[in-house]
Each structure stands twice: as C-alpha cells, then as structure tokens.
Backbone as CSV, one residue per row, in Angstrom:
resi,resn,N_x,N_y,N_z,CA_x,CA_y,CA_z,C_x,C_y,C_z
1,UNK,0.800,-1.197,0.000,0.000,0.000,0.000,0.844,1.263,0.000
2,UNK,1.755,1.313,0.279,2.934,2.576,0.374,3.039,2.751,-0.758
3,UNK,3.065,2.255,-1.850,3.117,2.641,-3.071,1.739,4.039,-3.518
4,UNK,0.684,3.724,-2.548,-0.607,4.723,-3.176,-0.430,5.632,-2.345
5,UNK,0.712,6.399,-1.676,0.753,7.399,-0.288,2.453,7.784,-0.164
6,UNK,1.663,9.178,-0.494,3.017,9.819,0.180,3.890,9.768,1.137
7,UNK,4.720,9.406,1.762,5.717,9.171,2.960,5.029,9.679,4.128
8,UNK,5.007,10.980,3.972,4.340,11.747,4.857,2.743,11.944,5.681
9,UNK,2.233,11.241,4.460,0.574,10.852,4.239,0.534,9.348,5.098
10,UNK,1.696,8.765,4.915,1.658,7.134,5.991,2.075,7.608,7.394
11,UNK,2.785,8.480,7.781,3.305,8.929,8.804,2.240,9.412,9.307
12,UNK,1.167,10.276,8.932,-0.152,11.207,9.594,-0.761,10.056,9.775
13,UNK,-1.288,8.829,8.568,-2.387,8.305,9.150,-2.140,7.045,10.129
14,UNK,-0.496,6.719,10.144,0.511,5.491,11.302,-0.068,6.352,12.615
15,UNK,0.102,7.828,13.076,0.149,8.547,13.794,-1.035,8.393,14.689
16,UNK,-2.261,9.096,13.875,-3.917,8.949,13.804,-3.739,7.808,14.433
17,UNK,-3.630,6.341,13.358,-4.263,5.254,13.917,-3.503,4.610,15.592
18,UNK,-2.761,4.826,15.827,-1.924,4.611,16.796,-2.370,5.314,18.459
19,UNK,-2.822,6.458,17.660,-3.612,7.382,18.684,-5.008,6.576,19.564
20,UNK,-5.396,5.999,18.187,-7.050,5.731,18.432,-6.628,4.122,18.948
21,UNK,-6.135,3.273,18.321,-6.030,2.018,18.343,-5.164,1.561,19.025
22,UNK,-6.101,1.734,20.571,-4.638,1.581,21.908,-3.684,-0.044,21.676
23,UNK,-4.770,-0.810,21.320,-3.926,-1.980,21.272,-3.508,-2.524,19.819
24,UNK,-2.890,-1.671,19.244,-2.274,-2.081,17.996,-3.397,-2.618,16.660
25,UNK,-4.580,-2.432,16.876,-5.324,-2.718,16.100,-6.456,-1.768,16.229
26,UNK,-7.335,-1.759,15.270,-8.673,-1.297,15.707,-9.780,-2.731,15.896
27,UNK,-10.169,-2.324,16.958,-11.379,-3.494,17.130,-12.649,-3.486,17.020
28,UNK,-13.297,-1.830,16.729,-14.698,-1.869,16.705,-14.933,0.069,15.355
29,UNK,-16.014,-0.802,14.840,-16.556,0.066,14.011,-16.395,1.816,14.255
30,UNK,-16.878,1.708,15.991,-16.209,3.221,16.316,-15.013,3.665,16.273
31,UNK,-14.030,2.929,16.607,-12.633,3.149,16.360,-12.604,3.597,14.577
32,UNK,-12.868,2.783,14.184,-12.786,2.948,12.690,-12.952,4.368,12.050
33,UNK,-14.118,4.264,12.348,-14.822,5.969,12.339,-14.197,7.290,12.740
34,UNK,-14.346,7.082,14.296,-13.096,8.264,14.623,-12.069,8.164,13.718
35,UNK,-10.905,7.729,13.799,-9.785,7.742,12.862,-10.226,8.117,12.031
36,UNK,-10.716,7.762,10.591,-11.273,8.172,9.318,-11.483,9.720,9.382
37,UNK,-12.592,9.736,10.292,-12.896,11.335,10.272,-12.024,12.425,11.081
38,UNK,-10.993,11.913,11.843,-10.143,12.746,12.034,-9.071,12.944,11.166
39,UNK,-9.176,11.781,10.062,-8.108,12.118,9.043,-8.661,13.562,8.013
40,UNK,-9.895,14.025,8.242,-10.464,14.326,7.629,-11.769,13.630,6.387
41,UNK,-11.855,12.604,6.247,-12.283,11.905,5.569,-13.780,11.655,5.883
42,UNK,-15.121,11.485,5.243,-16.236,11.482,5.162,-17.356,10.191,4.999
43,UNK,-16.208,8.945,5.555,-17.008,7.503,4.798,-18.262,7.914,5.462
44,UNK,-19.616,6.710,4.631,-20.704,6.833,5.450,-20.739,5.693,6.437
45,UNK,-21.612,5.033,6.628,-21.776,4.223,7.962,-22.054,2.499,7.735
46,UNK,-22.583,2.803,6.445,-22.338,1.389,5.377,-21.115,1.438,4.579
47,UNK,-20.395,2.282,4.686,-19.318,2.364,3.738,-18.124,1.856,4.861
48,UNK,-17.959,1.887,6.114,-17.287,1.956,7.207,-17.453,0.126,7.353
49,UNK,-19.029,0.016,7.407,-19.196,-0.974,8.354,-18.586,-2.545,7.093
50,UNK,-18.556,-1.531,5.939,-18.096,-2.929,4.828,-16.253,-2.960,5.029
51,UNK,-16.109,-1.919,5.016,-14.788,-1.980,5.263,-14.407,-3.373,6.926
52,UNK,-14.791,-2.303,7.705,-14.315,-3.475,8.837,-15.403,-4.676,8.962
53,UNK,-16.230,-4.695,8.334,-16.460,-6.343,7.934,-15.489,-7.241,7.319
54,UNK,-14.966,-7.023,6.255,-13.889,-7.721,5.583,-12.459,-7.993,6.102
55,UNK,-12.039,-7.146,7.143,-11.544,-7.654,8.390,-11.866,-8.313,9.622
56,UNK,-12.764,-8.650,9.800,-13.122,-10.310,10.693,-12.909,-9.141,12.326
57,UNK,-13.068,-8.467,12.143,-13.321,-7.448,13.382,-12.171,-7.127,14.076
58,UNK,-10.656,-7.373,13.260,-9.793,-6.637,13.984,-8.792,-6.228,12.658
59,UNK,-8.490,-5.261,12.954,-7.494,-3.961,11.615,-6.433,-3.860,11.984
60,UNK,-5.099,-3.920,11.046,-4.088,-3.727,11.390,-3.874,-2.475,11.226
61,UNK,-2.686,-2.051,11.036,-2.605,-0.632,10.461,-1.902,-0.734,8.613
62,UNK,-1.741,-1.928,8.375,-1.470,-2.385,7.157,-2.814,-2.634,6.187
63,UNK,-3.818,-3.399,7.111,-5.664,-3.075,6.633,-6.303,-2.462,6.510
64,UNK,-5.638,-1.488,7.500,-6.438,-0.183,7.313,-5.618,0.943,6.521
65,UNK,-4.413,0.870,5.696,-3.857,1.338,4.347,-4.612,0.743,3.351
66,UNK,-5.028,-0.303,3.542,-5.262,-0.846,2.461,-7.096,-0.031,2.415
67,UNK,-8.072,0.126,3.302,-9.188,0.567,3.179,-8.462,2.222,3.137
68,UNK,-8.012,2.438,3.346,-7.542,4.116,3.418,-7.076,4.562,1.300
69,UNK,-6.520,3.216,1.065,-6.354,3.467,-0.136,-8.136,3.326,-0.908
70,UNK,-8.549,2.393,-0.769,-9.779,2.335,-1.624,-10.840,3.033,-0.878
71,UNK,-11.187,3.750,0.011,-11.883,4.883,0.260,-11.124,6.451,-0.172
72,UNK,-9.832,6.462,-0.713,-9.420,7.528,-1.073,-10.045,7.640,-2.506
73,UNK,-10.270,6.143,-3.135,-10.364,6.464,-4.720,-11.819,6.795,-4.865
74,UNK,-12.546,6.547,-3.496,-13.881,7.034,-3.489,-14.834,8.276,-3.405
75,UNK,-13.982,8.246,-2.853,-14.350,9.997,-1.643,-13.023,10.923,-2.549
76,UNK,-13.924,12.084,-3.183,-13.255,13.402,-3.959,-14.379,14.056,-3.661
77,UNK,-13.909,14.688,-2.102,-15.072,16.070,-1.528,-14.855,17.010,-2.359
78,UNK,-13.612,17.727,-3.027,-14.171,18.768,-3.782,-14.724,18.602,-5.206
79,UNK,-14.959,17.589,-5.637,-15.009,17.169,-6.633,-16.899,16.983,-6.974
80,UNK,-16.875,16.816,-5.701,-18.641,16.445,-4.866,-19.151,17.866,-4.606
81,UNK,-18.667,19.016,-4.286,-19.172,20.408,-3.993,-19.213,20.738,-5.187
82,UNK,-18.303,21.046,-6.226,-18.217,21.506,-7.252,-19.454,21.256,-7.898
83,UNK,-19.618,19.728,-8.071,-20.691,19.492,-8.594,-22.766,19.563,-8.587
84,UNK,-22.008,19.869,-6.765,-23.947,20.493,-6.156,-23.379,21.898,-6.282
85,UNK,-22.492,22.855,-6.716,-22.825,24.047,-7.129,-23.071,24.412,-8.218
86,UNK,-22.212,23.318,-9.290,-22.723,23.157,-10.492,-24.616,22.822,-10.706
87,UNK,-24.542,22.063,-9.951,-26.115,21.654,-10.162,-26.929,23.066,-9.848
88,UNK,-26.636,23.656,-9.368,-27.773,24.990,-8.593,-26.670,26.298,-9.623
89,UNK,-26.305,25.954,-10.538,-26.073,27.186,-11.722,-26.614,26.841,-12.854
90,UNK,-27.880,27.090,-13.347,-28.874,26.620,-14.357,-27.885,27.449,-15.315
91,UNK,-27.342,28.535,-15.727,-26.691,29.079,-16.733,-25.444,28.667,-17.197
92,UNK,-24.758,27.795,-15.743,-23.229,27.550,-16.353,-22.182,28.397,-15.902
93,UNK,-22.755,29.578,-15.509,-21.752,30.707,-15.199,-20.365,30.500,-14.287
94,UNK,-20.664,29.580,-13.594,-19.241,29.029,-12.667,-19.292,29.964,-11.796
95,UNK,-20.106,30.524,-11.339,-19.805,31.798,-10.329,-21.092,31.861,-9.336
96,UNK,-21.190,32.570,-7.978,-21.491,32.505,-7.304,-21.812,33.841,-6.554
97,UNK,-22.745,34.755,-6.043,-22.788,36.137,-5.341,-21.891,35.398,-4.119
98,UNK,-20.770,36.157,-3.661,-20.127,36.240,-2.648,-21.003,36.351,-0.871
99,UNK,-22.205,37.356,-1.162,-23.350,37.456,-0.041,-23.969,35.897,0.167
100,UNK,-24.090,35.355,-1.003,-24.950,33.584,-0.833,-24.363,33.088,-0.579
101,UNK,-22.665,32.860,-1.154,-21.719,32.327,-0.613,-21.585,31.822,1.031
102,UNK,-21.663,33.299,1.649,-21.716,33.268,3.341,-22.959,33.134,3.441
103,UNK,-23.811,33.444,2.834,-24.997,32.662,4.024,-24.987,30.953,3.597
104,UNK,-24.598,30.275,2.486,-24.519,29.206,2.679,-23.757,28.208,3.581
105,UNK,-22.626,28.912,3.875,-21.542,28.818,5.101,-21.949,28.824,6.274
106,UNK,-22.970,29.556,6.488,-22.982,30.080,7.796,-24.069,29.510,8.066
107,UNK,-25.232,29.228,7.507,-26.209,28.236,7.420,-26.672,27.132,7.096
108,UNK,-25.823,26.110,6.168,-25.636,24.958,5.803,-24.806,24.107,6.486
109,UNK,-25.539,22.745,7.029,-24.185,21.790,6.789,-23.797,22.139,8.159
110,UNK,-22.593,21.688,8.446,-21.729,21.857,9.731,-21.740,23.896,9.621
111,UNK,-22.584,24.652,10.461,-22.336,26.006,10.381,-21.159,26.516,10.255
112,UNK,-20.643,27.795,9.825,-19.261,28.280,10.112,-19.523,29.610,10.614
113,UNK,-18.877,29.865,11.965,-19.112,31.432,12.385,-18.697,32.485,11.464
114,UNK,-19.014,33.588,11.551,-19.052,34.753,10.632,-17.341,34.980,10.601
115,UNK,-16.571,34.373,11.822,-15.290,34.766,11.888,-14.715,33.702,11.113
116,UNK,-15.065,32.445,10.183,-14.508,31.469,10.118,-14.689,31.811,8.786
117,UNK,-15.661,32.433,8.109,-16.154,32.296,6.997,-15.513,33.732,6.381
118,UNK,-15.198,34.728,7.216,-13.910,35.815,7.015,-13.175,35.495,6.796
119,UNK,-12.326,34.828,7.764,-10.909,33.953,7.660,-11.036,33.175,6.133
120,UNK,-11.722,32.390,6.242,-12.142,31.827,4.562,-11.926,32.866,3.485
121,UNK,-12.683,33.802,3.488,-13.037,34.668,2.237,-11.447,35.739,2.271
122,UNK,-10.773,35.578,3.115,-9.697,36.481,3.782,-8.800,35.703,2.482
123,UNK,-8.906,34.346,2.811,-7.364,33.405,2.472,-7.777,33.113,0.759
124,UNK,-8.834,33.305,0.588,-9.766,33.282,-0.869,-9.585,34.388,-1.776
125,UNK,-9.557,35.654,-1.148,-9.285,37.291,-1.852,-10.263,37.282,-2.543
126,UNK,-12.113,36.831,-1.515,-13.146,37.634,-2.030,-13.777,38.842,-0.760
127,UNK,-14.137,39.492,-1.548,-14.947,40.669,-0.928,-16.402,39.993,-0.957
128,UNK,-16.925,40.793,0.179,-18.436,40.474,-0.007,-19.054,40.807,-0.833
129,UNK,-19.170,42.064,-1.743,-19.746,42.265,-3.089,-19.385,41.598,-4.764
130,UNK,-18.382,40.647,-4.065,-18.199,39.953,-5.559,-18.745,38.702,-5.820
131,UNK,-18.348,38.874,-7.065,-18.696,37.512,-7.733,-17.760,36.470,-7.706
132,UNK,-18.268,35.180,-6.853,-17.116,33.753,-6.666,-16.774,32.928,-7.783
133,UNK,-15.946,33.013,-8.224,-15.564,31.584,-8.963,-16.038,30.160,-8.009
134,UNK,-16.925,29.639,-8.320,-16.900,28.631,-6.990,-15.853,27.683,-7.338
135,UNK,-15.296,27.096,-8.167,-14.278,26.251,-8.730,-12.985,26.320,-7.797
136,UNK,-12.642,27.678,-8.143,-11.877,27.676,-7.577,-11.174,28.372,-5.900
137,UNK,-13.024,29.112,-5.998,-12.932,28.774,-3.938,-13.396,27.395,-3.125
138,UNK,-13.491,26.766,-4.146,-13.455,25.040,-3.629,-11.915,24.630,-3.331
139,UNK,-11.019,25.077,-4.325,-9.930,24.646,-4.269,-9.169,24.664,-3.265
140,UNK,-8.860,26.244,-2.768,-8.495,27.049,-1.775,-9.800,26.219,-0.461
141,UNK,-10.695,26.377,-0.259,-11.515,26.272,1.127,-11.097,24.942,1.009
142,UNK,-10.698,23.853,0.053,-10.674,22.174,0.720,-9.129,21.712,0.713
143,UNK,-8.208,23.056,0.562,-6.618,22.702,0.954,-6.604,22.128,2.215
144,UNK,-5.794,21.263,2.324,-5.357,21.333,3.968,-4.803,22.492,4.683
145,UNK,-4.996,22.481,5.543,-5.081,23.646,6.443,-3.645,23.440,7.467
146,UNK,-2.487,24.597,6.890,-1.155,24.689,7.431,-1.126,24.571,8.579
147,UNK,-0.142,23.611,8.747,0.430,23.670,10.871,0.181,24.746,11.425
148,UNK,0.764,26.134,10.668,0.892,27.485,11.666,-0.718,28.138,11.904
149,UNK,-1.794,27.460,11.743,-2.942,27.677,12.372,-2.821,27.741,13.625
C-alpha cells in the first residue's frame, strides 16, 4: 500500500491510527470511524461498516492502508461540492454572489461562524460584493489547512 501514499501521508495516518487504536489494532466500528474522520475523511456508515467487515473485526494498520487506499479512490469532496454548485447554476456561469456564498456557510451543513467564513473569504481574496468563482474557492476552502494555524 505505500506505493498509493506519500511518505508523509503514511506517517499522519501510522500517527492517527496509533492514537485511536490503543492496542495495535482497531477493534470496533467506532474506532474505525473516529480515525477516518479525524483524518479528515467522510465515509458513510455502510461504507465503514463494509470496510471493517472484511476484516473479521480486527485492523491492522497495514488493513487499514489498504481501506484508506480504496476509500481515497472514493471519496473526492471537492469534486462532490463543485458538482452540487454546479447543479444549482442553471446558466453555467461558474460563479457565485459572494453574499450567498456566506450565508450558505454560515447556514448549511456543519455552520461556520461569521469569523470562520472571514478567515475563509480572507485566504480566498473575495470581498463580499463579488462575484465567486466557486471552482476555484473550492480549491483554496478544501486545501489542507497549514500547521501554523
């Protein structure tokens, strides 16, 4: 599996799982979960529960590269936004009022405070009166987010 992961990308998720999986394995569906979603990652709950089915109820950290690789080829979150903003632009325009922008932020989904969604639009270089590329404030809002946070 090191072959589908960056050096650094095995080191975060060796790290993660090590954290969660006091005894060298994971043993239960919740374990599973946490980890995943602290990697950032979004499986659903049938998507989880097939994974650690096919491990007989205990994960190595070599099994769980191996589900880390084939839930990576699954899961493309920006790839998934792009496309429900695409869906709600009947013209095509690729763009977005910057004002809908934040109220979709701030009211959709996991909320984001008005200070989070600044910070966002801060690191983005939109103003509130413009017009978003959403494309490519997908890009920027689903970077990973630098250590010096």
């Amino acid at each position: 599996m090191a072959r589908y992961f960056k050096e650094q990308d095995i080191d975060e998720f060796r790290e993660c799982f090590y954290l969660y999986a006091r005894s060298d394995h994971i043993k239960s569906l919740d374990e599973l979960t946490v980890i995943m979603r602290s990697l950032g990652l979004s499986p659903t709950i049938s998507e989880l529960a097939g994974y650690f089915k096919h491990k007989v109820g205990k994960m190595t950290f070599a099994d769980f590269l191996e589900v880390m690789h084939v839930h990576s080829r699954v899961e493309n979150l920006p790839k998934e936004i792009v496309d429900a903003f695409k869906a709600a632009d009947p013209e095509g325009r690729g763009t977005i009022p910057a004002k809908q922008l934040r109220h979709l932020l701030q009211n959709w989904g996991e909320k984001l405070s008005s200070k989070e969604v600044d910070r966002i639009f801060r690191e983005a270089n939109v103003n509130n009166n413009s017009m978003v590329k959403y494309e490519d404030f997908i890009k920027i809002a689903c970077a990973p987010v630098p250590d010096y946070y």
